[in-house]
C-alpha positions in Angstrom: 206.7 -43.4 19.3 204.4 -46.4 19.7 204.1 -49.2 17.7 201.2 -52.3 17.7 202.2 -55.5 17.9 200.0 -58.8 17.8 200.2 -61.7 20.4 198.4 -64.3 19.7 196.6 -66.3 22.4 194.5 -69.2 23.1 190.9 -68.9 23.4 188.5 -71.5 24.0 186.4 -70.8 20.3 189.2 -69.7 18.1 192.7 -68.4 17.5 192.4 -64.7 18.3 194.5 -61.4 17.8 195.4 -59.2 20.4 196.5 -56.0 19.8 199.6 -54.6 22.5 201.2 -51.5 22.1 204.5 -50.5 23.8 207.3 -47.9 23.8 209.8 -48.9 21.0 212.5 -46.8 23.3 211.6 -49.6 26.1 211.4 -52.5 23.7 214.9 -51.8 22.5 216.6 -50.9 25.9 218.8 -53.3 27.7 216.6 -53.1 30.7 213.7 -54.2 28.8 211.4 -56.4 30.8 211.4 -60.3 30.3 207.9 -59.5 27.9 209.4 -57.2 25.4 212.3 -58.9 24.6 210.7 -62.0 24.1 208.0 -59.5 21.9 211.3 -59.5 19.3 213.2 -62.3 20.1 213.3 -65.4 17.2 211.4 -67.7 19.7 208.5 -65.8 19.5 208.6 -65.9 15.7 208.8 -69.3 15.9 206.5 -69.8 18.4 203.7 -67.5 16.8 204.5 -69.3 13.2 203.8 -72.7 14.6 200.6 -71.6 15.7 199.4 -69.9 12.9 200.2 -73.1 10.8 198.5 -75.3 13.4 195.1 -76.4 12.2 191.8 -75.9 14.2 190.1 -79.5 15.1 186.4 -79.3 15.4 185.7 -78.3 18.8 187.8 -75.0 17.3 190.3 -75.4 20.0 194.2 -75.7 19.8 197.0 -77.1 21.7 199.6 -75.0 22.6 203.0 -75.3 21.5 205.4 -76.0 24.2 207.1 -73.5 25.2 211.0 -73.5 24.6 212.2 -72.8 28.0 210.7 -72.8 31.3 210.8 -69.1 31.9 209.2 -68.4 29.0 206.2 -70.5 30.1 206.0 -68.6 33.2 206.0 -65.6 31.2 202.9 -66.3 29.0 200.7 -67.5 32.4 202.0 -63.6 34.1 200.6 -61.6 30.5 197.4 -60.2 31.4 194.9 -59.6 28.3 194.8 -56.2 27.7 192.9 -55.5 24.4 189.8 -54.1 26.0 192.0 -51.1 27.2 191.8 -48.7 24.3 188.0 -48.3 23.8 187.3 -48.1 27.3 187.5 -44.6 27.5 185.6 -44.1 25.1 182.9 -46.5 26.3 183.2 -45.3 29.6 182.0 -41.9 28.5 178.9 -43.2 26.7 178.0 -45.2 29.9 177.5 -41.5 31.7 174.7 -41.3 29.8 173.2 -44.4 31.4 174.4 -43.0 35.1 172.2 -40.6 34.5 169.4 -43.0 33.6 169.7 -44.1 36.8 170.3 -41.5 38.9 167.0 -40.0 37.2 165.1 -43.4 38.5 166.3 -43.3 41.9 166.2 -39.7 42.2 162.3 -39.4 42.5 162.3 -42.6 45.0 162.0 -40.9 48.1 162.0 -36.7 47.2 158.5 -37.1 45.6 156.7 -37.0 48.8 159.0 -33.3 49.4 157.8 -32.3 45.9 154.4 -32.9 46.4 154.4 -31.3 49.7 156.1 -27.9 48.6 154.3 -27.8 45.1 151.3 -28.0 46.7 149.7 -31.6 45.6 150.6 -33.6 48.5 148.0 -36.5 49.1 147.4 -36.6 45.4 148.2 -40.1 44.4 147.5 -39.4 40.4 149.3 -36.1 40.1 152.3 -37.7 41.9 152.3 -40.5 39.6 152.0 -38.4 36.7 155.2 -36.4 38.0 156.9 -39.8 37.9 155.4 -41.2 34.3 156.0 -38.7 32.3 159.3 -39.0 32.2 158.5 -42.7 30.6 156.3 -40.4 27.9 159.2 -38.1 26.9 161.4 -41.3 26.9 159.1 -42.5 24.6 159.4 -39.7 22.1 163.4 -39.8 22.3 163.0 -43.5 22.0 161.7 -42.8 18.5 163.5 -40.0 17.4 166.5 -41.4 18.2 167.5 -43.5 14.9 166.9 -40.4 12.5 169.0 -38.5 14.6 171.6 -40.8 15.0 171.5 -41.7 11.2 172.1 -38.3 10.1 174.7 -36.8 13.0 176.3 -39.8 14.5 177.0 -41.1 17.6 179.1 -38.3 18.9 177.0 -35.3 17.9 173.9 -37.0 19.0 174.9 -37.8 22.8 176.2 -33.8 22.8 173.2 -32.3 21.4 171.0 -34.7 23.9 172.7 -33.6 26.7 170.6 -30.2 26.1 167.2 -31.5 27.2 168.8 -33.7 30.4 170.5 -30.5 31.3 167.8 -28.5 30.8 165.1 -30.5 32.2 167.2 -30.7 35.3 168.0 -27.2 35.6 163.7 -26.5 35.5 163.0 -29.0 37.5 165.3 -27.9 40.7 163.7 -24.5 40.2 160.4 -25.8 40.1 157.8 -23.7 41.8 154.4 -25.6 40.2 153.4 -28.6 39.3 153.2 -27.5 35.3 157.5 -26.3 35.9 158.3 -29.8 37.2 156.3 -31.4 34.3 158.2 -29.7 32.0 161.4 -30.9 33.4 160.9 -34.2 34.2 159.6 -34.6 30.2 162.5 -33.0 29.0 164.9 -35.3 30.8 162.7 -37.9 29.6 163.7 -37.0 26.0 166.9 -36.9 26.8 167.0 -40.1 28.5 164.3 -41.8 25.9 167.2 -41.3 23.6 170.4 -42.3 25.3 169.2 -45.9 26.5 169.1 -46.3 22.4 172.1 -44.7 21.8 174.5 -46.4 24.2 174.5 -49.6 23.5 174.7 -49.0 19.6 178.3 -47.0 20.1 179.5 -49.8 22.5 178.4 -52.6 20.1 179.8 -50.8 16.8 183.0 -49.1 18.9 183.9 -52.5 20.6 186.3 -54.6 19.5 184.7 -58.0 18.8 186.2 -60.1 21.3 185.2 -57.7 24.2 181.9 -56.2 23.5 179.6 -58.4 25.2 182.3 -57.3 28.3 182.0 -53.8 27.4 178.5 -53.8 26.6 177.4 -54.5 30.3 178.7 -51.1 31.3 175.3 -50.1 30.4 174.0 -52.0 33.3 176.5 -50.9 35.7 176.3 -47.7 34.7 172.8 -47.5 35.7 173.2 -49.3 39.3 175.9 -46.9 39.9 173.4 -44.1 39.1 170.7 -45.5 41.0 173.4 -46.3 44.4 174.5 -42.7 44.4 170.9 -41.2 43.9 170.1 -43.3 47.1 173.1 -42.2 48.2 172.7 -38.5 47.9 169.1 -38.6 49.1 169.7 -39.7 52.5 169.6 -36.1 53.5 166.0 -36.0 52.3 164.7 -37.3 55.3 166.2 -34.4 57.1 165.9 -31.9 54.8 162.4 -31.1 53.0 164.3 -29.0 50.2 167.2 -31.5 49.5 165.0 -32.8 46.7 166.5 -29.2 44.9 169.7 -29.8 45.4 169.7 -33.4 44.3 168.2 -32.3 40.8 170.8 -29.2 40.4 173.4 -32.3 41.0 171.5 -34.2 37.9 172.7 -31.7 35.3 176.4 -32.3 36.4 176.7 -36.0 34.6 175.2 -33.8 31.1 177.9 -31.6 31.0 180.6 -34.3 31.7 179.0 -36.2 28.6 179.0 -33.7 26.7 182.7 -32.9 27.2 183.8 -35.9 27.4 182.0 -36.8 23.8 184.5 -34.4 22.3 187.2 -36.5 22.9 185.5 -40.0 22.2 185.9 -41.4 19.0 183.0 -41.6 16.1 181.4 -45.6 15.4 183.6 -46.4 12.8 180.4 -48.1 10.9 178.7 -44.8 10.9 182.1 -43.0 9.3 182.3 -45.8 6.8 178.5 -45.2 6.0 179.0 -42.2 5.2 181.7 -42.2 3.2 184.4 -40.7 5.6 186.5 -44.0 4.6 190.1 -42.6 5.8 188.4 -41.0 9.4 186.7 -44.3 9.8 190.4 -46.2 9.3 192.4 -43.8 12.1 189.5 -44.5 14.6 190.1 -48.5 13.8 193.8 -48.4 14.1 193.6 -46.4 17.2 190.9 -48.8 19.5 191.5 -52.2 17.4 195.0 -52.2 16.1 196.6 -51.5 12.9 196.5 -55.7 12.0 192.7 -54.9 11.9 192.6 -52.1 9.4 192.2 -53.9 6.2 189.4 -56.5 7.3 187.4 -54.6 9.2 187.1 -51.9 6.1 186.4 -54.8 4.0 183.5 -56.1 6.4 182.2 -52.7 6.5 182.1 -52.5 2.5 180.5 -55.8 2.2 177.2 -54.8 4.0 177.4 -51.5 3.5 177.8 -48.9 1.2 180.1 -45.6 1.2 178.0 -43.0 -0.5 175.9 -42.0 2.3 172.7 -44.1 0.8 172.2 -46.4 3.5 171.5 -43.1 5.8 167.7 -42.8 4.2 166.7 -46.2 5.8 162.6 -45.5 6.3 160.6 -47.2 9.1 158.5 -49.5 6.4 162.4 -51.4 5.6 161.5 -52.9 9.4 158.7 -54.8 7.7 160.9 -56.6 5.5 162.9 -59.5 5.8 165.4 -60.1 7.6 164.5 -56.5 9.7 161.0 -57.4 10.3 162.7 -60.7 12.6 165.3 -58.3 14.7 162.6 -56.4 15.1 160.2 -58.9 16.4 162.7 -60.2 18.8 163.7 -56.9 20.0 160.0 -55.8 20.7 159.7 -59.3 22.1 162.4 -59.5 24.2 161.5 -56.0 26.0 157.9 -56.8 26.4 158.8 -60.0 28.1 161.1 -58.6 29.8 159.1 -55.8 31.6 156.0 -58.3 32.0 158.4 -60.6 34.1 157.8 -58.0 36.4 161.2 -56.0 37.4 159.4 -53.0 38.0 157.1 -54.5 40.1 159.1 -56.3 42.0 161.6 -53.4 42.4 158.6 -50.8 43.9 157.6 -53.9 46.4 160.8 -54.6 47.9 160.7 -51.8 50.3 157.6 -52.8 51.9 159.0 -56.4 51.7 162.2 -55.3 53.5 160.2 -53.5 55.9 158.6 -56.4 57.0 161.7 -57.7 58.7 162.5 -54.5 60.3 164.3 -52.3 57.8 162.0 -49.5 58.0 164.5 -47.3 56.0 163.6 -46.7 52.1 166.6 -46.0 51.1 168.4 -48.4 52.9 165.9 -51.2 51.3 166.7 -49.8 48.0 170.3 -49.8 48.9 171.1 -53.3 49.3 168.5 -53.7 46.4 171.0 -51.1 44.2 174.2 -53.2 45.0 172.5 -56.5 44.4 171.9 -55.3 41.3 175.2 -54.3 40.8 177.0 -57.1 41.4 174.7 -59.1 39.3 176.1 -56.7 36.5 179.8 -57.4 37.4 179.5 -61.3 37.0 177.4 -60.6 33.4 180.7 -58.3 32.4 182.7 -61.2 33.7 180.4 -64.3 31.8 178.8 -62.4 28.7 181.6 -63.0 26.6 182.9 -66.9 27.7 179.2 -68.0 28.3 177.7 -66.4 25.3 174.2 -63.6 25.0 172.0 -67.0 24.6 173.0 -68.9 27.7 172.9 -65.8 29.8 169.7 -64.9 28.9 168.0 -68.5 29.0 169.3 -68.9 32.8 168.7 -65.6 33.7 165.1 -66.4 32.9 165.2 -69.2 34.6 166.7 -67.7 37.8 164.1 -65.1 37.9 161.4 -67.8 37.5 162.9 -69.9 40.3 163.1 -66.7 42.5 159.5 -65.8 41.9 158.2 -69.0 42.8 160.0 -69.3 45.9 158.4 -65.7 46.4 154.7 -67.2 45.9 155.6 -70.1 48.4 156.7 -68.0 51.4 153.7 -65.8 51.0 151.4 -68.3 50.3 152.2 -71.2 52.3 151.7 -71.8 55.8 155.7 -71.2 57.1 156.9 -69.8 60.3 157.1 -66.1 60.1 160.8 -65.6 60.5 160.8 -68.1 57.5 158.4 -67.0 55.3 160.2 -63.2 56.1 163.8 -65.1 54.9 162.4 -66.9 51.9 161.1 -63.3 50.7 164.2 -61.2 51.2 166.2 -64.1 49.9 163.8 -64.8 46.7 163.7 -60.7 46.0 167.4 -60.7 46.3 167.7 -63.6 44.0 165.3 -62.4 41.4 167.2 -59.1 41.1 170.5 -60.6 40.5 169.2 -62.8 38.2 167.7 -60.1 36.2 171.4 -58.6 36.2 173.4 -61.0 35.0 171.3 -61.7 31.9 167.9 -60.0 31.3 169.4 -56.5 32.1 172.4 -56.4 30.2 172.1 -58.9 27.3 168.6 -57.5 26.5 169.8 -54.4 25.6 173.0 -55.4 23.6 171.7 -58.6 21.3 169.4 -56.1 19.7 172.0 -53.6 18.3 174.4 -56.8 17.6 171.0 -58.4 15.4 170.3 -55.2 13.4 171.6 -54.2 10.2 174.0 -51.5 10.1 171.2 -49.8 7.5 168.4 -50.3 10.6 170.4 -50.8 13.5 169.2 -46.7 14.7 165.6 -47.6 14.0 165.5 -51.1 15.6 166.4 -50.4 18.0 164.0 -46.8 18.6 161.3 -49.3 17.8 162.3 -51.8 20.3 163.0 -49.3 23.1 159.4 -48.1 22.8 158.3 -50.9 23.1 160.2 -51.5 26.4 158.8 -47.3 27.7 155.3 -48.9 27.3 155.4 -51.7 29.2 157.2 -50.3 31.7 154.8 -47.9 32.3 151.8 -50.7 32.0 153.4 -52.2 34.7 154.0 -49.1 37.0 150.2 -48.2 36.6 148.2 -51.4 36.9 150.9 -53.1 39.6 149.5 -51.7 42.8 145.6 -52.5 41.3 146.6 -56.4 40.6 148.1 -56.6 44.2 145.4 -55.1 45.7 142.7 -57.3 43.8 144.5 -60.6 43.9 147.1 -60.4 46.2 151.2 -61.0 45.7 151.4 -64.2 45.4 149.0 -64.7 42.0 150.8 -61.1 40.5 154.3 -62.7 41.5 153.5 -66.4 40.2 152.6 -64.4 36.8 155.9 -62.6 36.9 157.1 -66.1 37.0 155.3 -67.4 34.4 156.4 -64.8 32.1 160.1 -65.4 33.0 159.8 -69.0 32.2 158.0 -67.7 28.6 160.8 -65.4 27.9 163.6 -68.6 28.8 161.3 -70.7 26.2 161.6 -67.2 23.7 165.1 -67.1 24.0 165.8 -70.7 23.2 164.1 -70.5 20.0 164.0 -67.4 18.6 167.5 -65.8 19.8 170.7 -66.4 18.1 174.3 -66.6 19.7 176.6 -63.2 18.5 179.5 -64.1 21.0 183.1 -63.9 19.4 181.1 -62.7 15.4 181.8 -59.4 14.4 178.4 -57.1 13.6 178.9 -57.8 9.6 179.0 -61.5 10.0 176.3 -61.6 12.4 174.3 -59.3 9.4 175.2 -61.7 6.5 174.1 -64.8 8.9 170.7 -63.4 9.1 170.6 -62.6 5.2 171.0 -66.3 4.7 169.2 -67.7 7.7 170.4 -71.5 6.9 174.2 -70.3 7.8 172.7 -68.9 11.0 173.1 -70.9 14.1 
């Protein structure tokens, strides 16, 4: 049998909760470790009543109490925080779905001149790009479909019956023998695709336990890099090989069935169960992933913004037009656009030739080092998202990409030495990539659902994803034309402009969620003065 206990630990905003389970049989034996006796001893009911009665000052911050004994002080610096652990399965699971966002990016990077070749429109530059962009199109269409669907089946039901186009479009894409057979499957892994980047990071934010979903939420951006790496990574052969391209697309229907299995086992949003009025289901999903101590209050948040009848599930896209939706929904659309205008794309599809120009004639190896950059910009945001806060993350994200993108424009257009000018590129490209990690990347894509009403949160966020599928694709088509016609340094200066536009965006329109749970954050913006 298990039972949940509560520690309570110092934080640097509040006192917090965090749920631990162990074995009863193991608390109770006499060879118990040092932690769980002291988990029943009387000093630990002193201890834990001495903080509960101690009174935040205003920096929200408490002194400890002094421990009684020595070795007990060594035994709170030796416990290791682990309230995260029970929803990151669960998580983990929902991040596949972004793997495969990735995978699906980097899968086209280098195959598409093998496609073109064996499909029989090699040399033609428009019906190449069109095999690439319309996957953005079908990801437009999921993008907007998604909150109905998600409204009316849930999170669980939505990433399994998703999983049909991806695998699907995968499946008739490999066994492509035209140009009108790849077409099909590139759109319908589009649709797939257009709706998983909405779903994801609304079941993180509402599966998450408060304290750790900005932490959790950034799987979304690892899970891409990852997908992206082992794309590269699998393509290698390509060179070699003019039908590896098949084989890497038979290998894209793999991560679908793992989601889709693995969603059978994941729990439902707890939000969405409430919403619907599956009150008890939505109470056994809480206990299990936040703890039993949370039960009561997180049902009572739920009921406070929501209602259990199954009402708030006929939200209609005109709501987004009233206040306070119509403002989530302005900085969503906002934050994409700027986002995409600050030029990741851009600078992503010119980083090859910019490697190549000191010798790393290799693709995939360009896109490799660009691929772990990225990743590790994504580690340090799990690692800072949820002690530095969304707002501060974003502003000097922005900031970094700005800075990166002007050093850019002054090694290009600037009369340096050429190992220099070659130095300060790589090392500005690198620097704008991991600046777009740690902040624009991941906290984009999670402040939104963490905004939005739990009645709008599904269409917000459709609304805001489309938003970010058409400038993505504005990007990817007029990019090469700007270069061309002005040259990199004006495009990248631009890029940098916008970067410094978004910083000044998120200062003034964005709102810090860190440490609030989703129902707070949603009464805040009913009463905008409360908000801060």
């Amino acid at each position: 049998m298990w039972v949940t206990n509560t520690l309570l630990v110092h934080g640097p905003d509040a006192l917090t909760r965090l749920p631990f389970s162990y074995p009863t049989r193991v608390a109770l034996s006499p060879k118990a470790s040092p932690f769980s006796r002291f988990s029943r001893s009387p000093l630990r009911k002193k201890w834990l009543t001495a903080l509960h009665t101690k009174k935040l000052d205003e920096d929200h911050e408490i002194s400890p109490v002094p421990p009684a004994h020595p070795s007990d002080e060594k035994m709170e610096k030796l416990s290791v925080d682990l309230g995260w652990l029970s929803a990151f399965p669960h998580v983990s699971v929902a991040s596949m779905a972004n793997f495969l966002f990735g995978y699906h990016i980097g899968v086209m990077n280098g195959p598409i001149v093998s496609i073109a070749r064996e499909l029989g429109f090699e040399g033609n530059s428009i019906l190449e790009g069109l095999v690439v962009s319309i996957f953005i199109a079908g990801a437009f269409i999921g993008s907007i479909a998604s909150g109905p669907l998600l409204d009316k089946l849930g999170c669980r039901r939505t990433f399994q019956i998703v999983t049909i186009p991806l695998i699907l479009g995968a499946l008739v894409s490999a066994q492509a023998h035209s140009l009108d057979e790849i077409l099909c499957g590139r759109f319908l892994v589009g649709l797939g695709i257009g709706v998983n980047t909405v779903l994801v990071p609304i079941y993180i934010s509402e599966v998450a336990p408060t304290k750790y979903r900005g932490s959790l939420g950034t799987l979304c951006q690892i899970g891409t890099c990852l997908g992206i790496i082992f794309s590269l990574l699998l393509g290698i052969p390509a060179e070699a090989d003019p039908h590896w391209w098949r084989t890497m697309l038979y290998v894209a229907s793999m991560p679908g069935f793992l989601l889709a299995v693995g969603m059978q086992f994941a729990v439902e949003s707890p939000r969405w169960l409430c919403k619907v009025g599956r009150l008890g289901d939505a109470k056994v999903v809480i206990r299990n992933i936040w703890g039993e101590s949370e039960v009561g209050k997180a049902v009572e948040d739920f009921q406070l913004v929501m209602k259990n009848n199954g009402s708030d599930l006929d939200s209609s896209w005109l709501e987004l037009l009233d206040k306070p939706h119509s403002r989530v929904a302005f900085i969503g659309g906002s934050l994409f656009l700027l986002q995409q205008f600050a030029g990741i794309n851009g600078v992503l599809y010119f980083s090859s030739l910019t490697f190549q120009n000191v010798g790393i004639t290799s693709g995939a190896l360009a896109s490799l080092y660009v691929g772990v950059t990225n990743f590790a910009g994504a580690l340090c945001a799990s690692y800072l998202i949820d002690k530095q806060g969304r707002k501060k993350l974003l502003i000097g994200s922005y900031l970094g990409m700005a800075v990166s993108m002007f050093l850019t424009v002054y090694s290009v257009g600037f009369p340096l030495d050429e190992d220099l000018s070659q130095s300060l590129s790589i090392l500005g490209t690198l620097m704008y990539i991991f600046s777009f990690a740690i902040g624009a990347g991941p906290v984009t894509g999670l402040i939104i659902p963490e905004l939005s009403s739990n009645r709008t949160r599904g269409k917000i966020m459709g609304f805001s994803f489309s938003v970010h599928w058409v400038c993505n694709f504005l990007v990817g088509l007029f990019f090469l034309d700007l270069v061309e016609k002005f040259g990199v340094g004006p495009v990248y200066a631009g890029f940098g402009s916008v970067s410094l536009l978004a910083a000044a965006f998120s200062h003034l329109f964005t709102v810090e969620t860190k440490g609030r749970s989703l129902e707070e954050i949603e009464l805040s913006l009913n009463s905008p003065d409360d908000l801060s």
